[in-house]
PLY file of the C-alpha trace (Angstrom):
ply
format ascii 1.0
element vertex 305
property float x
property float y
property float z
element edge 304
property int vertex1
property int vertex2
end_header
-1.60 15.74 9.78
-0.63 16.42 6.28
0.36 13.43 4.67
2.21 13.00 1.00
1.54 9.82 -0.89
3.65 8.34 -4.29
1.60 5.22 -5.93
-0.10 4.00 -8.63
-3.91 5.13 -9.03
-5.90 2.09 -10.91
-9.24 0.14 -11.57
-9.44 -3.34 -9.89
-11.18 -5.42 -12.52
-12.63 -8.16 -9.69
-13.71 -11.80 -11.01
-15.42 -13.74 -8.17
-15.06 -17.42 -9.41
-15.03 -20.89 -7.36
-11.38 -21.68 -8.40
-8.37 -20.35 -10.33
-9.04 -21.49 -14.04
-5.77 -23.98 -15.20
-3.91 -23.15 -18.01
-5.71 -22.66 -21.58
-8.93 -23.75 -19.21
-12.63 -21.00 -19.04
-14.44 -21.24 -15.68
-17.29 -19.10 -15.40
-17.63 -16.17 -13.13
-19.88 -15.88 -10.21
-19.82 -12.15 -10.32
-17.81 -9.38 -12.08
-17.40 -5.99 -10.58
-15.04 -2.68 -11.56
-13.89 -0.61 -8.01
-11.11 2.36 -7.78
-7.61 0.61 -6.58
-4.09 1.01 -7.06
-1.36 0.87 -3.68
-0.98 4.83 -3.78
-4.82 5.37 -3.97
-5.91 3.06 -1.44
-3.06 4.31 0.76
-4.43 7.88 0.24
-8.14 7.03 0.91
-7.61 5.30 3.99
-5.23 8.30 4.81
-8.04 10.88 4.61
-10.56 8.26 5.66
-8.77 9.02 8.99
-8.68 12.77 8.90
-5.76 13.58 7.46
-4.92 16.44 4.70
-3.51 14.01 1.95
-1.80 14.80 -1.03
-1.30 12.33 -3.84
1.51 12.11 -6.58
-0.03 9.60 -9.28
-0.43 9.75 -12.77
-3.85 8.69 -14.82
-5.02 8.15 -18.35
-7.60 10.45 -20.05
-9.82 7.75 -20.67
-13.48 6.18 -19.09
-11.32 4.37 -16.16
-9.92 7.46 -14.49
-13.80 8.26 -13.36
-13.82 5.00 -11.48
-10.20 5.06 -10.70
-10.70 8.58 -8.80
-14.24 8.11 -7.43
-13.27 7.16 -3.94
-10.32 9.65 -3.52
-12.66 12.85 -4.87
-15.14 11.62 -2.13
-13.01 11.29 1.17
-11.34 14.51 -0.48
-7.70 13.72 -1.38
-5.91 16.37 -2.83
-5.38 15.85 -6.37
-3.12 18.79 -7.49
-0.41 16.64 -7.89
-2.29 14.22 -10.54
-0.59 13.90 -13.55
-3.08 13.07 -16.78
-1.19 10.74 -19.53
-2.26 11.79 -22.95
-1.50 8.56 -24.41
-1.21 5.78 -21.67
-4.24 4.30 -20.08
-5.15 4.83 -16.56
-3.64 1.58 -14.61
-5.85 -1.53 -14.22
-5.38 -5.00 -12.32
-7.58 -7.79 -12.92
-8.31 -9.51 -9.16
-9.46 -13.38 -9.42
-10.77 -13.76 -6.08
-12.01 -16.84 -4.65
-13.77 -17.96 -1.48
-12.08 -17.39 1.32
-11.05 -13.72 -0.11
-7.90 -15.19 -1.48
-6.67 -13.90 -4.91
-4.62 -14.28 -7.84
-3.81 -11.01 -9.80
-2.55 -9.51 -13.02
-1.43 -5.75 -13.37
-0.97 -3.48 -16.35
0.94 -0.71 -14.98
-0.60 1.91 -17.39
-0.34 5.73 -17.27
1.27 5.23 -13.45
4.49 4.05 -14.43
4.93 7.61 -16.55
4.86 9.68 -13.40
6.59 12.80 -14.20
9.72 13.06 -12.18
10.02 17.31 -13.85
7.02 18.25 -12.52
8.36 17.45 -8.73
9.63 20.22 -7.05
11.09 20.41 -3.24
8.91 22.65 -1.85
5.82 20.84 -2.91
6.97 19.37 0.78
7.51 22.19 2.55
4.13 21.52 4.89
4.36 17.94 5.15
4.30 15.96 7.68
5.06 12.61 6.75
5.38 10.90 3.05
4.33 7.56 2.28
5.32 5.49 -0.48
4.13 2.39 -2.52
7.64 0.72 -3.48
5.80 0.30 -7.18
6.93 3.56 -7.60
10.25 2.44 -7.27
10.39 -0.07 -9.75
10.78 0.95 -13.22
9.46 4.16 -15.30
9.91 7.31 -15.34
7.88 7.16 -12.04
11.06 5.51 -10.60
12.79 8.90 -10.89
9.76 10.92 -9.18
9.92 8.84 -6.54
13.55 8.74 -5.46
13.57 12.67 -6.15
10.34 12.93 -3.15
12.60 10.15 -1.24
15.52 12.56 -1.44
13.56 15.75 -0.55
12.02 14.25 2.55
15.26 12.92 3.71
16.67 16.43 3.33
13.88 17.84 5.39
14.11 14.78 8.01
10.52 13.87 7.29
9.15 10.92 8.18
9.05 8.18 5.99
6.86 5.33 5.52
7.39 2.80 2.83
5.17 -0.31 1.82
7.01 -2.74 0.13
4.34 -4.61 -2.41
4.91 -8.19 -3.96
5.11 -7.35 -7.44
7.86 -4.86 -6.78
9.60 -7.19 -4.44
9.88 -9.64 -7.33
10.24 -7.39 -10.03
13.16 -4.96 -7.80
14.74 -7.52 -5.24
17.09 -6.41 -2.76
17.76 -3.11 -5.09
14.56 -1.69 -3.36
16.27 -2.05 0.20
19.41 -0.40 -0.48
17.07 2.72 -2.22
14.77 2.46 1.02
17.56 1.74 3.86
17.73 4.38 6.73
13.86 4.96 5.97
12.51 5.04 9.23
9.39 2.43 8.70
9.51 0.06 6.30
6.66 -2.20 6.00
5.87 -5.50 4.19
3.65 -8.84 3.92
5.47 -12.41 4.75
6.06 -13.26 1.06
7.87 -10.38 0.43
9.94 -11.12 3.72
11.21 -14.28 2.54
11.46 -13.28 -1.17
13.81 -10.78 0.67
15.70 -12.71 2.54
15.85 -15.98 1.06
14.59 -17.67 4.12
12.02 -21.09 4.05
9.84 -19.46 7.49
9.36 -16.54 8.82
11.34 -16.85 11.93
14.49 -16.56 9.64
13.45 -14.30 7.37
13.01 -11.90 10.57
16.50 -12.90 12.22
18.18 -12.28 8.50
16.63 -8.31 9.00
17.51 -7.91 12.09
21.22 -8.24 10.73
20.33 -5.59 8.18
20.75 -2.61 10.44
16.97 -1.47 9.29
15.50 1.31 11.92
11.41 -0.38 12.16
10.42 -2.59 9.84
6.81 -4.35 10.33
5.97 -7.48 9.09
2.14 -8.13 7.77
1.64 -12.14 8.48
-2.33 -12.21 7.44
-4.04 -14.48 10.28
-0.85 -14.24 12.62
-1.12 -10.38 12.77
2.09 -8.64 12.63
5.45 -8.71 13.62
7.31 -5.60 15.09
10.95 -5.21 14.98
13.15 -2.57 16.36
16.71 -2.34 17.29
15.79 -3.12 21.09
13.01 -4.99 20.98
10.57 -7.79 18.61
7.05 -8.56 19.32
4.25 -10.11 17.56
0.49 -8.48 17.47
-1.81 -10.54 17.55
-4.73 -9.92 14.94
-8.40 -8.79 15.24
-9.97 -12.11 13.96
-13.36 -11.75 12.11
-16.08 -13.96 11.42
-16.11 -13.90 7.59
-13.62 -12.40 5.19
-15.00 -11.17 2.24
-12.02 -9.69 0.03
-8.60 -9.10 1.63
-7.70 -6.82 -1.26
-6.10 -3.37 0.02
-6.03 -4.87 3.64
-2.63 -4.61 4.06
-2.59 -0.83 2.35
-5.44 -0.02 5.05
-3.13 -1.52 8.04
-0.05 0.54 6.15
-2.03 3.93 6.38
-3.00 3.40 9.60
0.44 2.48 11.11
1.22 5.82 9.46
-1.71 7.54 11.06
-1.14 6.27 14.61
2.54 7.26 14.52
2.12 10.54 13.24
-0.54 10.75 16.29
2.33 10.01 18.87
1.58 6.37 19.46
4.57 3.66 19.87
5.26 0.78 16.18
3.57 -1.62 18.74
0.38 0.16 19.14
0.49 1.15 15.76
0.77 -2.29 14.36
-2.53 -2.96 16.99
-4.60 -0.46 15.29
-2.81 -1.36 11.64
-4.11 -5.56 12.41
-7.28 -3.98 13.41
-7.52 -2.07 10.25
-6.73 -4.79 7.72
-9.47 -7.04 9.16
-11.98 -4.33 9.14
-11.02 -3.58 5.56
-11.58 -7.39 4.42
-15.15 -7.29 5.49
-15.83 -5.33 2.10
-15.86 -5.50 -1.51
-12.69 -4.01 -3.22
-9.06 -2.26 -2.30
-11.17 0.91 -1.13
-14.84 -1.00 -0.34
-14.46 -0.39 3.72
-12.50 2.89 4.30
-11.00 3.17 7.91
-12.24 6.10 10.12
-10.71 7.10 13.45
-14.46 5.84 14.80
-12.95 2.60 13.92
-10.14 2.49 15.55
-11.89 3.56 19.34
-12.36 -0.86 18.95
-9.31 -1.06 19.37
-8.21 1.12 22.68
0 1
1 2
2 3
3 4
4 5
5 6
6 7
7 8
8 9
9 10
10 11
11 12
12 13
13 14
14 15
15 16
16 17
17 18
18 19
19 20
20 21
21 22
22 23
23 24
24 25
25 26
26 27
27 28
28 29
29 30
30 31
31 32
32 33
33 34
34 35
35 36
36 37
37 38
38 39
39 40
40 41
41 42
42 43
43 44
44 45
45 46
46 47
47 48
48 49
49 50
50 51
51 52
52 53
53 54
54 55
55 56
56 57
57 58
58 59
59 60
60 61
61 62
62 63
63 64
64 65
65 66
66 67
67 68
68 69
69 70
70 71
71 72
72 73
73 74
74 75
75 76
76 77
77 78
78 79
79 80
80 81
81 82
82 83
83 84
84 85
85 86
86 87
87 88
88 89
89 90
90 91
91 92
92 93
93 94
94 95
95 96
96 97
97 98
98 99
99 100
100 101
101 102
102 103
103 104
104 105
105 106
106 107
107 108
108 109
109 110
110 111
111 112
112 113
113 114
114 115
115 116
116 117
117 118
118 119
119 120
120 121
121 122
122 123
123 124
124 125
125 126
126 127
127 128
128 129
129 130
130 131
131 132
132 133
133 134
134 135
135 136
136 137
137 138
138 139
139 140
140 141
141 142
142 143
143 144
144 145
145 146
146 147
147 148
148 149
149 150
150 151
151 152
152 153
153 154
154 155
155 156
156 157
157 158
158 159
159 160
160 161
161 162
162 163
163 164
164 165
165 166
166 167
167 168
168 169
169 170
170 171
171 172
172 173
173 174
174 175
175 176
176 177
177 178
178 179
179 180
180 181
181 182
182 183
183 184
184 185
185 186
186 187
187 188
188 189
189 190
190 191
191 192
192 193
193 194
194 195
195 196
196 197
197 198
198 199
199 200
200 201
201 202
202 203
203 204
204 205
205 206
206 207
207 208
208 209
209 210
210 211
211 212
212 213
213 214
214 215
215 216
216 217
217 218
218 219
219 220
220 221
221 222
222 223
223 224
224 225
225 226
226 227
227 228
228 229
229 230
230 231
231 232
232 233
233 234
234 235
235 236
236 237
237 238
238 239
239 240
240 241
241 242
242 243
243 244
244 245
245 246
246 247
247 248
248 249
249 250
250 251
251 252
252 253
253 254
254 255
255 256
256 257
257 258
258 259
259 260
260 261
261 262
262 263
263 264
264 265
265 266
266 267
267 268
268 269
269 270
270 271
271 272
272 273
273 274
274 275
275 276
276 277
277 278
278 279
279 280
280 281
281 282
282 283
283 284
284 285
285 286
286 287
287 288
288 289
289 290
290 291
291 292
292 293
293 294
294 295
295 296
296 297
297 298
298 299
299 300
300 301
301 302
302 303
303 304
């Protein structure tokens, strides 16, 4: 399949330390590490991880951090004809303090990704694609904003399928805005906080009835240890997860599980298998380092059937 992703590209700055540091307080790291990351790029890699002819609309900074930024995508071969190089912005970064347990606390600087160049988009840069997939970043403020809903409009045109990932920062930072760009996109995904930042709700149970009112085709809800929730107009199930022994860095899990809903649809296979192979993927993504550490393979995913 030829896929056709819109996200940011960036370097995960990672800070392994025993507990958040309090305000104006210095706690010593355990371990510092610099890994390619970024929604868009870790969609991609997983993407062609699995096979798949992707393409990639991002934008980078001519400066020492595009190297890292790009070193996973070069080697699982992502196309990267559509890479845009910022003469004066740097490439994206995101400093990850991760604790044990492979929770984290984060803090983005959107960089040369947010100047995605919505002129250099034309229509027929579509014109083989199967499906698109979009980070809802891209949505969220920039001239990137423009690219995206210009791609969003092309693949409607073409009736494309469409998969969108909603992401916590632009959930906060777009609210509701982002579902009335993204409604009538055929898969919509997203994590629980985003759900009830969403909706308003205080659990999850509510936050899924208040969607179902929303007249949204499938939307898939990422609930970490739970698994995932699918919801379509007829029907509402919840997958149960691929547990793991130890969790090393959930970082990019739910991108992984994103990109390989997307793969497992575009390979004919219902939301509720998809969302079996997507749990599957985010645990098996966890076990590594890093947004792009453990790269899903279609290998992997025999576990699962």
């Amino acid at each position: 399949m030829r896929f056709f992703v819109v996200g940011d590209v960036s370097v995960d700055l990672i800070y392994f330390l025993e507990r958040i540091p309090e305000p104006g307080e210095e706690v010593p790291a355990q371990r510092a590490l610099m890994k390619p990351g970024g929604a868009g790029g870790t969609l991609a890699a997983h993407l062609a991880s699995l096979g798949n002819k992707v393409y990639l609309a991002s934008r980078v900074g001519d400066d020492p951090f595009r190297s890292v930024a790009l070193s996973q995508l070069e080697k699982v071969k992502v196309d990267l004809k559509y890479l845009q190089t910022d003469p004066e912005q740097t490439t994206s970064s995101i400093l990850i303090l991760l604790i044990p347990g492979g929770e984290r606390s984060m803090v983005s600087a959107g960089g040369a990704s947010r100047y995605l160049d919505a002129a250099e988009f034309k229509p027929r840069m579509l014109d083989s694609i199967d499906a698109v997939v979009f980070s809802a970043y891209a949505f969220v403020g920039g001239p990137q904003r423009q690219y995206a809903i210009n791609v969003l409009d092309a693949a409607r045109k073409r009736e494309i399928p469409i998969f969108a990932d909603l992401g916590t920062g632009a959930v906060r930072a777009a609210g509701k805005e982002l579902l009335d760009i993204l409604r009538g996109v055929p898969y919509l995904l997203m994590n629980q906080v985003e759900l009830l930042a969403l909706t308003g709700a205080t659990s999850i149970s509510y936050g899924v009835n208040v969607l179902k009112t929303w007249g949204l085709e499938t939307v898939v809800v990422k609930v970490g240890a739970m698994g995932s929730i699918v919801i379509t107009p007829t029907r509402q199930e919840l997958i149960e997860p691929y547990p793991l022994e130890e969790v090393v860095d959930t970082t990019g899990s739910g991108d992984a599980f994103t990109a390989t809903f997307a793969h497992a649809i575009m390979q004919g296979k219902d939301p509720f298998t998809a969302a079996r192979l997507g749990n599957l993927a985010g645990s098996l993504a966890a076990t590594a380092i890093g947004g792009q550490g453990r790269l899903i393979t279609e290998e992997d995913l025999l576990q699962a059937r």
